[in-house]
C-alpha positions in Angstrom: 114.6 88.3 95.2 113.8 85.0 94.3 112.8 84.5 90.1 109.3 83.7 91.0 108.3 86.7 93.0 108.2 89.9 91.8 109.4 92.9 94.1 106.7 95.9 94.7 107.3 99.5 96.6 106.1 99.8 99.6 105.4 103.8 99.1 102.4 103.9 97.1 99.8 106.9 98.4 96.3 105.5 99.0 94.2 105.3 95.8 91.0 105.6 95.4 89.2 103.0 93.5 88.5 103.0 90.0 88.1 106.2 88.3 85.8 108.6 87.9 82.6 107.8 85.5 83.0 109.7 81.9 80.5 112.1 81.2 79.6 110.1 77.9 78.3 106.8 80.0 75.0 106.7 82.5 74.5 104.5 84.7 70.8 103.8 83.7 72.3 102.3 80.3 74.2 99.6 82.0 70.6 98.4 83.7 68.3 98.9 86.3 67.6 96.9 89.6 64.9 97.5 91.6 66.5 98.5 95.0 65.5 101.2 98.4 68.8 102.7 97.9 72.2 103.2 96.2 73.3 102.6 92.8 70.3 101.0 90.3 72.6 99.6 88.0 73.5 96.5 90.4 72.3 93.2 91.9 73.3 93.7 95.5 75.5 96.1 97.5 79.4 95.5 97.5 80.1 93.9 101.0 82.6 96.5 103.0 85.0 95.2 105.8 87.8 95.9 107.7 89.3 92.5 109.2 89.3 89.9 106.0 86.8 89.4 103.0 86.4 86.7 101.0 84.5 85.9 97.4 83.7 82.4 95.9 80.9 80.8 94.3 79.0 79.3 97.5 78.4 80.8 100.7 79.5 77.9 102.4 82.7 78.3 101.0 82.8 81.6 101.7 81.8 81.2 105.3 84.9 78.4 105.7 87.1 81.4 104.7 85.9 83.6 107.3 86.2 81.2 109.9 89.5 80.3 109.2 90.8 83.6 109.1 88.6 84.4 112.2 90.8 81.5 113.4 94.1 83.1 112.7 94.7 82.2 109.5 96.0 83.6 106.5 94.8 84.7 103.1 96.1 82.0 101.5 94.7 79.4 104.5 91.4 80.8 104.1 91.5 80.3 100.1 92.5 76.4 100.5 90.0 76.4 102.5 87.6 77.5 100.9 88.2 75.7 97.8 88.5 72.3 99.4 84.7 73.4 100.1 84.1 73.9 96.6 85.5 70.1 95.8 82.7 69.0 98.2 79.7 71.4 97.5 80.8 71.9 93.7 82.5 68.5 92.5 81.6 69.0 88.9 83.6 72.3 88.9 86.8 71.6 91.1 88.3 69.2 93.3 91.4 67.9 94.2 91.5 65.4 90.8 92.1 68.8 89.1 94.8 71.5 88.9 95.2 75.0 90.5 96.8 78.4 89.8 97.2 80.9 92.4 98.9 84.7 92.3 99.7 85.7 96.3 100.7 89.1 97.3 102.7 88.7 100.7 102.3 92.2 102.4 105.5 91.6 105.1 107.8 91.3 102.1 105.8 93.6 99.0 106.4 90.5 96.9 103.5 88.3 94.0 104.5 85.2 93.8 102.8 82.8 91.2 101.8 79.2 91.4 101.5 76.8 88.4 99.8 73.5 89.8 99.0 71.6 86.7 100.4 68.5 86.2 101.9 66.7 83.2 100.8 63.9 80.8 101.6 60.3 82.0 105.5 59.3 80.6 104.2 56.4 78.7 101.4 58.6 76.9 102.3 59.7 73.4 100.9 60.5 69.9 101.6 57.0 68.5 99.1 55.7 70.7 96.3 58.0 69.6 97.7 57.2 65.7 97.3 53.5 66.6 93.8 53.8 68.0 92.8 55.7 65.2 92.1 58.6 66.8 92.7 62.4 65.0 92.1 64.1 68.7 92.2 62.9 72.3 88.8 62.2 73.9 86.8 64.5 76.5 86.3 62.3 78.5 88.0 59.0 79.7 91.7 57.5 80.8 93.5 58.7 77.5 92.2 62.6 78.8 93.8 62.3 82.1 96.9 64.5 83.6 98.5 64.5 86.6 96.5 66.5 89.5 98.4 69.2 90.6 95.7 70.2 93.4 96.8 68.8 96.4 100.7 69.7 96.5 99.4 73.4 95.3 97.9 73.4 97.9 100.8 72.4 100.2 103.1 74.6 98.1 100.7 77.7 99.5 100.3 76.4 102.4 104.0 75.7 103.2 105.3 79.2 101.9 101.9 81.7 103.0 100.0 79.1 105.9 99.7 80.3 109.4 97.3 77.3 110.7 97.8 73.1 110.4 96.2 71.5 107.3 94.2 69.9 109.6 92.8 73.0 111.0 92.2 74.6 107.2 90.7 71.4 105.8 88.2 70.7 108.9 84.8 73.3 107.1 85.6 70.5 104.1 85.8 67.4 106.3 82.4 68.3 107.8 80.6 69.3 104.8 81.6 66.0 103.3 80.6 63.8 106.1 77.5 65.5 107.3 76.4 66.3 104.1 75.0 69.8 102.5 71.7 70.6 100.7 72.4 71.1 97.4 71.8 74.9 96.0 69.7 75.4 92.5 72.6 76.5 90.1 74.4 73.3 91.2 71.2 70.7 90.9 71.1 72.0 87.2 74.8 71.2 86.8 74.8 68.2 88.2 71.7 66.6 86.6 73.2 66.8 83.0 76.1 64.8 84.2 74.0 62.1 85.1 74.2 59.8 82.2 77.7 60.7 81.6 78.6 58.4 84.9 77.1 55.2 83.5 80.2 53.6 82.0 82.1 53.9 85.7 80.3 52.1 88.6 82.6 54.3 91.0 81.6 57.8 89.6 78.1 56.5 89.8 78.4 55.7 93.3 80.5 58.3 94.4 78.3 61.1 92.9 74.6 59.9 92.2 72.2 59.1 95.0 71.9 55.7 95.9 74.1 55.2 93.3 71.3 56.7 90.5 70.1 59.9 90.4 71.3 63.3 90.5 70.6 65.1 93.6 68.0 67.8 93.1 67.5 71.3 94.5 67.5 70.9 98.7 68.6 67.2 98.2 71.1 66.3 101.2 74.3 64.6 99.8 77.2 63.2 101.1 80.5 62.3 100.3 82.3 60.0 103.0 85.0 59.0 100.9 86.2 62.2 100.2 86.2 63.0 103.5 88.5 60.3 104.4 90.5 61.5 101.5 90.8 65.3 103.3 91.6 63.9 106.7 94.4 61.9 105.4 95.7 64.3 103.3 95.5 66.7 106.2 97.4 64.4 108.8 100.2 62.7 106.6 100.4 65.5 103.8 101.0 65.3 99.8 103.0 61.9 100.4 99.1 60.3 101.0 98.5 61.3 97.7 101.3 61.6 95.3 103.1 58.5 97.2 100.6 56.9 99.1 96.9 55.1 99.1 95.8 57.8 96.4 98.2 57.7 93.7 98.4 53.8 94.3 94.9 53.4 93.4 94.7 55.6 90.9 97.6 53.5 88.8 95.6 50.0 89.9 92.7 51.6 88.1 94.3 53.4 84.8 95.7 49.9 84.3 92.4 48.6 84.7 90.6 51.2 82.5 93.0 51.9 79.5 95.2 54.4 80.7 98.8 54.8 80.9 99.5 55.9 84.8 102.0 54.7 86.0 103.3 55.8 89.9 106.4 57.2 88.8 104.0 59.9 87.1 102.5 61.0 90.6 106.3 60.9 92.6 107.8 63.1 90.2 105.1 65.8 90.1 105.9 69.0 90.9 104.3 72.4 90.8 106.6 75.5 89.7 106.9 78.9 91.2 106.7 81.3 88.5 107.0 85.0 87.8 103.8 86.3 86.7 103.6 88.5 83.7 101.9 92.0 83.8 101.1 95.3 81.1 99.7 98.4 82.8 96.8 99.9 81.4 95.9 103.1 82.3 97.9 103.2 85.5 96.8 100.0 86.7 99.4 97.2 86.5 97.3 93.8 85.4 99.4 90.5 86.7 98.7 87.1 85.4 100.6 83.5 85.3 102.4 82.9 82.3 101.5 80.0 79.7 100.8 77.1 79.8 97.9 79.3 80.4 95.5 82.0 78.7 96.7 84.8 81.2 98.6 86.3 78.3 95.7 87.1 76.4 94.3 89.7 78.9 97.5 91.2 78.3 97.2 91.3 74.9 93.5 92.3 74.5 94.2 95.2 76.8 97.2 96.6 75.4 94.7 96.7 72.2 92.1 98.5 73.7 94.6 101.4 75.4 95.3 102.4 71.8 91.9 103.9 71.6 89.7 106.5 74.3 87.4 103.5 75.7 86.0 105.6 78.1 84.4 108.4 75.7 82.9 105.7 73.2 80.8 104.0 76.8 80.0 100.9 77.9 77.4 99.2 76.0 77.8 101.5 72.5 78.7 99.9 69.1 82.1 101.0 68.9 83.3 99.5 72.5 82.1 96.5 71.8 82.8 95.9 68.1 86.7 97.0 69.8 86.3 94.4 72.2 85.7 92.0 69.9 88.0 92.3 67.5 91.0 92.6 70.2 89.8 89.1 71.8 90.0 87.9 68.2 93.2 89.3 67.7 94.2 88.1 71.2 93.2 84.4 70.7 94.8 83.7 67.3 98.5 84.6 68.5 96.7 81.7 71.6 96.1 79.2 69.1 99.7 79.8 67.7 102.3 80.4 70.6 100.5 79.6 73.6 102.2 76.1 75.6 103.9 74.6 78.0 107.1 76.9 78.2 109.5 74.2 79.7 109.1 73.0 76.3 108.6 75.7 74.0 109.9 79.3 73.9 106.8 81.3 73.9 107.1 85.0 73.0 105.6 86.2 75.7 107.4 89.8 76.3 106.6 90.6 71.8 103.3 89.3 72.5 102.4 91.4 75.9 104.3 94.5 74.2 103.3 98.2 73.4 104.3 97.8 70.0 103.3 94.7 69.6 99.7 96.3 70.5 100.0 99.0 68.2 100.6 97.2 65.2 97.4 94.6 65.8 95.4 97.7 66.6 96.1 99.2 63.1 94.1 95.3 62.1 91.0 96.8 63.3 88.4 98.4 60.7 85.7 99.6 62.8 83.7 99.6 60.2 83.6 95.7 59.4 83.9 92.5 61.7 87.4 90.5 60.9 86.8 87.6 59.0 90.3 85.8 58.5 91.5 85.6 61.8 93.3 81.9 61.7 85.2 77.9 65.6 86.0 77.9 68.5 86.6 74.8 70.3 82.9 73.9 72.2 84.8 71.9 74.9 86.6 75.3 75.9 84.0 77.6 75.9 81.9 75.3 78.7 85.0 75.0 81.1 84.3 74.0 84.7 86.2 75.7 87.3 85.8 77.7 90.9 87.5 81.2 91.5 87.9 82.3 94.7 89.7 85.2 96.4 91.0 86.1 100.2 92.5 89.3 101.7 92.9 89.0 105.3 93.6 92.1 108.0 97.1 92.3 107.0 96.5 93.1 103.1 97.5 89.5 102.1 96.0 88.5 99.1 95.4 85.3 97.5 93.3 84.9 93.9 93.1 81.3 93.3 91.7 79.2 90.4 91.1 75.8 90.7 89.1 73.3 87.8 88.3 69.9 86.3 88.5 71.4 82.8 85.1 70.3 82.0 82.0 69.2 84.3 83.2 66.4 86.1 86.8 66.8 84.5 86.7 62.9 82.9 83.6 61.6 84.0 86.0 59.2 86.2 86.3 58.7 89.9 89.1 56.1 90.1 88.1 53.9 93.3 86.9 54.6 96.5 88.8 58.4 96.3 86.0 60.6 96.3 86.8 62.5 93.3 86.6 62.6 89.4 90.2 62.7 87.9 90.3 66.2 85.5 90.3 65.9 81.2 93.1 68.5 81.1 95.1 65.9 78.6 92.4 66.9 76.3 93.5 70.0 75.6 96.7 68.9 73.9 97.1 68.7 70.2 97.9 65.8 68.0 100.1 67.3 65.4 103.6 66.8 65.3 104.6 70.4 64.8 102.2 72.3 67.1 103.6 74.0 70.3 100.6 72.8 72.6 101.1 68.9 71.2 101.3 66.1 73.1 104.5 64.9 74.3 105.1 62.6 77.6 105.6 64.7 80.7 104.6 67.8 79.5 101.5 70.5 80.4 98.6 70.7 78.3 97.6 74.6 77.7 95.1 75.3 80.4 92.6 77.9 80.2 92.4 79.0 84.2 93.7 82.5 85.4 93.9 84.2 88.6 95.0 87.7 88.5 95.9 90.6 90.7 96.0 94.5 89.9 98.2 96.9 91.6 99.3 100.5 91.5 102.3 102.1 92.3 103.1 99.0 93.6 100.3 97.8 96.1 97.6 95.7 95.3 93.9 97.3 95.0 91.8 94.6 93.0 92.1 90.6 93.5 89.9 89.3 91.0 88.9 86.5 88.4 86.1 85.6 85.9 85.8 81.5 85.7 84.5 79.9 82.9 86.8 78.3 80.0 87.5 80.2 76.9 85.3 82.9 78.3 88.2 83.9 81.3 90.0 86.2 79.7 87.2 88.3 78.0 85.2 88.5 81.0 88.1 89.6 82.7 88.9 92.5 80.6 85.5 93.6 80.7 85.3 93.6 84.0 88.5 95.8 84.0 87.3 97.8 81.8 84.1 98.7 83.3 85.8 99.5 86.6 88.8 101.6 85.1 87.3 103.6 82.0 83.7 103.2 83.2 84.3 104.1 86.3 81.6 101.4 87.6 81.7 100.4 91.4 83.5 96.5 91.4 80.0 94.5 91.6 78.4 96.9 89.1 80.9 95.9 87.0 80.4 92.3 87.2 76.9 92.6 87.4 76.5 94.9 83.7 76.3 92.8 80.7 78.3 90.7 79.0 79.2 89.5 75.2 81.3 86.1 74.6 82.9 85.4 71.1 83.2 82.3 69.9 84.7 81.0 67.0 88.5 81.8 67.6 91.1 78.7 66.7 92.8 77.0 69.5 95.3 75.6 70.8 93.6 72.1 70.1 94.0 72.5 66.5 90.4 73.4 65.9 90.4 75.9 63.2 89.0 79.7 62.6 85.5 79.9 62.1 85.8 81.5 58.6 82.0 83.4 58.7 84.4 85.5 61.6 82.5 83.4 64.6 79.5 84.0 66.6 79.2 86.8 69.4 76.4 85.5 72.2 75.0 88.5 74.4 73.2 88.9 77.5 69.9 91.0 77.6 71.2 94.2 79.0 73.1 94.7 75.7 71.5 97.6 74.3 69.4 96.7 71.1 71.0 99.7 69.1 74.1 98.3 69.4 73.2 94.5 69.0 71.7 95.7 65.8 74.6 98.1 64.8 77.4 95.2 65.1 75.3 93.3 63.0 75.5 96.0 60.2 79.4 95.6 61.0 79.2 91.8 59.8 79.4 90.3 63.7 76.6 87.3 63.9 74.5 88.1 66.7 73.0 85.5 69.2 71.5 86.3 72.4 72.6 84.1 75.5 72.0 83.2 79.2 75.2 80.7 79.6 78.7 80.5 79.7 79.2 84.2 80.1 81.6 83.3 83.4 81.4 83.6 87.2 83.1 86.4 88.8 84.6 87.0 92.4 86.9 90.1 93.5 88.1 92.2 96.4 89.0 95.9 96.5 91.3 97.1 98.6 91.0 100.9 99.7 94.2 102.1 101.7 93.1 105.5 101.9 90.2 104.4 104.5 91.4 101.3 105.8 88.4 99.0 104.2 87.6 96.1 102.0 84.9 95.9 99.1 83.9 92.7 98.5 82.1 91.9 95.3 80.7 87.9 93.5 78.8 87.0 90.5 74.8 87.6 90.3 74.7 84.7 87.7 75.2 82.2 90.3 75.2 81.2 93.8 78.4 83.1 95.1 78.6 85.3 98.1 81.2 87.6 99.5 81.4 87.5 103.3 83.8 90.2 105.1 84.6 89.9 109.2 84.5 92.3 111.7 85.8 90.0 113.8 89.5 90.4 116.5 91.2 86.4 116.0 88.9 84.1 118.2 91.5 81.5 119.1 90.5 78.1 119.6 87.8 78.9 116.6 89.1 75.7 115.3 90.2 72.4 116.7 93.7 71.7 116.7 95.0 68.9 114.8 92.9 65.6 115.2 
């Protein structure tokens, strides 16, 4: 078995999904939809198929998926895809200027295999420079913010290990898009229009992603991107070389050396993603899988190891005790983040102390239930509003891919270096300054990265492929979700659908420190007020909230009857689309 896959049985019994709903929690508490029929408590039905499902955060993404797998692709076809879609239809979010992670289950062999595609800080980048300019912390946005894209060869690491169908084929819904151009959808518009004056210090960000060169397209507006396009097609016929070793990467350098930055194309022919062997704790039966740091995977772990130490099902969703819980594990959770969490080819994270049992029970003897933690060494704004697409893909043959894919933050640097179509990501933001910090910047090296994918199995097959997008808020939404669907017992859109709280106010791995007040906790409406009021009693500073509470795709995989449940997030435009459908060869052109 190879070190970055991890081996599974291949004689689990059929499960059936999620648990059974404790007496102690109603569905009518979670909220109420008006609908003819089925459960109350959720936006829309889960979508239930047989042949391949796929989630993401615009049905035209969505529908790519389908076809390709209607085409005779795989899971992991279908997810590229889809996401090179996204880069079209969502550009503020994703794009191939950006990194990925990915976790695959590959049903012939019963193996996960992880994907780390971020990329590195330029060679000639270091802390000196930012000393000599004066600067205590890298800027947002900018050259000096830039990393290495890890995007495209992700994609061509997935694609070469898991792909069934040419690049050609998979990138054609993209190409299309991108030349004919798309209406734009609502949630988008509002996106893109605060970007707007953001693109005025770079002509070719203005003219790549404003009409005319000017304004943000608006709800309906039809936009095109023709230089993308191009990009696609020649990243489809001659492969990563185009961009790593080609056109791309060439003018990418020409214009860092322009601009202030420190590319050079040595930077782009020595990246390389990394196979890795994702990390797991089982709660309640249920083994949890995520990609080890330089991401925040970890912190699921951690946060739900905390909340196994206590009956989370008999206290119900919504009540003052589950939530204050909650809380106080994510705050647990994100200070070991701020401390350990890095690039590991550089520093020896504890991962298997911080992901243990013990570990767990010892931060869960922290917790007074009666009053918020207050010395828990604000949160840092630029991670809380991260930018990013999640996606997932099971195909007829069980293969499963949950794939994340971002910018960082909207629009990644605000820079689209030359005619490429794309904004180049502000990942090298995320770095610190100080000399003695794990996460600080050093040539070559990853920033921490705050995008997960995950997968959940048990007894060794996989029965949830799920992720919640959204910056700092990834791993709590996550665990909520989890937790409404295992100790709630809720179906899997009911539990994306029911309500959600977001702390703030953690340190990070940016060297922003603790909020000493103990943070702030934003929640959505369908909080109950008893408890909103009740946590404040318990010292937590209440704020009500309609953003940033994360985006939400996942899949559900019942063996028993053969089926898929398809499930995407009510607070934007996602759809889950499953197929019916035998292969229909010749669904796609061959290679042009």
């Amino acid at each position: 078995m190879p070190q970055c896959a991890v081996r599974l049985g291949h004689d689990a019994r059929a499960q059936e999904p999620g648990n059974p709903k404790p007496a102690s929690t109603t569905k009518e508490s979670i909220g109420r939809y008006d609908r003819p029929s089925g459960p109350l408590s959720q936006s829309r039905s889960v979508v239930v198929a047989r042949n391949g499902m796929a989630c993401t955060s615009d049905p035209r993404a969505s529908a790519a998926a389908i076809r390709v797998l209607e085409a005779g692709g795989s899971a992991v076809d279908a997810a590229i895809a889809a996401n090179a879609v996204l880069g079209v239809v969502e550009p503020m979010s994703c794009g191939i200027g950006g990194d990925l992670y990915s976790i695959v289950w590959d049903s012939q062999s019963g193996e996960l295999s992880g994907l780390n595609a971020s990329g590195r800080s330029p060679e000639k980048l270091n802390r000196q420079i930012f000393a000599e300019k004066q600067l205590k912390e890298i800027p947002l946005y900018g050259p000096l913010s830039w990393s290495v894209p890890g995007c495209v060869a992700g994609w061509f690491d997935l694609h070469g290990k898991f792909g069934k169908l040419s690049m050609a084929q998979v990138l054609e819904p993209a190409i299309e898009l991108a030349e004919n151009g798309f209406p734009v959808s609502p949630v988008i518009a509002g996106y893109w229009s605060k970007a707007q004056q953001s693109f005025e210090p770079w002509k070719d960000s203005q003219e790549t992603f404003l009409l005319e060169g000017k304004k943000a397209p608006k709800t309906g507006d039809l936009f095109r991107n023709p230089r993308l396009a191009h990009s696609y097609r020649q990243i489809a016929q001659q492969g990563p070389k185009y961009f790593y070793q080609g056109p791309i990467s060439k003018e990418i350098v020409q214009f860092s050396q322009k601009a202030g930055g420190y590319f050079t194309e040595a930077d782009f022919q020595n990246h390389t993603n990394q196979w890795v062997r994702p990390i797991s704790t089982n709660y309640r039966g249920y083994d949890v899988w995520q990609i080890p740091p330089n991401g925040q995977g970890l912190a699921v772990l951690q946060m739900l190891n905390v909340l196994e130490q206590h009956d989370v099902a008999s206290m119900g969703w919504g009540s003052p005790d589950y939530t204050h819980l909650l809380l106080e594990a994510k705050k647990l959770a994100y200070a070991d983040r701020a401390r350990f969490y890095a690039d590991m080819a550089f520093e020896n994270v504890p991962v298997d102390s911080l992901a243990s049992k013990d570990y767990a029970k010892s931060q869960s003897k922290r917790i007074d239930f009666a009053h918020a933690l207050k010395e828990i060494p604000a949160g840092d704004p630029k991670l809380i509003h991260g930018d990013t697409v999640y996606l997932c893909v099971v195909d007829k043959d069980r293969n499963c891919c949950s794939l994340i894919q971002s910018n960082f933050h909207g629009f990644g640097s605000q820079v689209v270096p030359g005619n490429v179509g794309f904004a180049l990501q502000n990942r090298g933001n995320l770095f610190a300054l100080s000399e003695d910090h794990p996460n600080r910047l050093e040539p070559k090296k990853r920033p921490f990265h705050t995008i997960i994918p995950s997968i959940v199995t048990k007894n060794g097959k996989p029965v949830f492929v799920f992720g919640v997008m959204g910056g700092d808020m990834q791993p709590q939404g996550q665990v909520q979700v989890l937790v409404n669907w295992i100790d709630f017992g809720m179906n899997i859109q009911m539990a994306g659908d029911a309500a959600r709280v977001r702390h703030e106010g953690s340190a990070t791995p940016t060297l922003t420190a603790a909020d000493p007040q103990g943070g702030t906790v934003h929640y959505e409406s369908g909080l109950p007020q008893a408890t909103t009021e009740e946590l404040a009693k318990r010292g937590h500073v209440m704020k009500p909230s309609r953003a940033s509470m994360g985006g939400y795709q996942g899949i559900l995989i019942d063996w028993e009857r053969g089926t898929l449940q398809g499930a995407t997030e009510s607070r934007n435009d996602g759809m889950a689309l499953g197929t019916e459908l035998p292969i229909l060869q010749n669904k796609l052109k061959e290679d042009r």
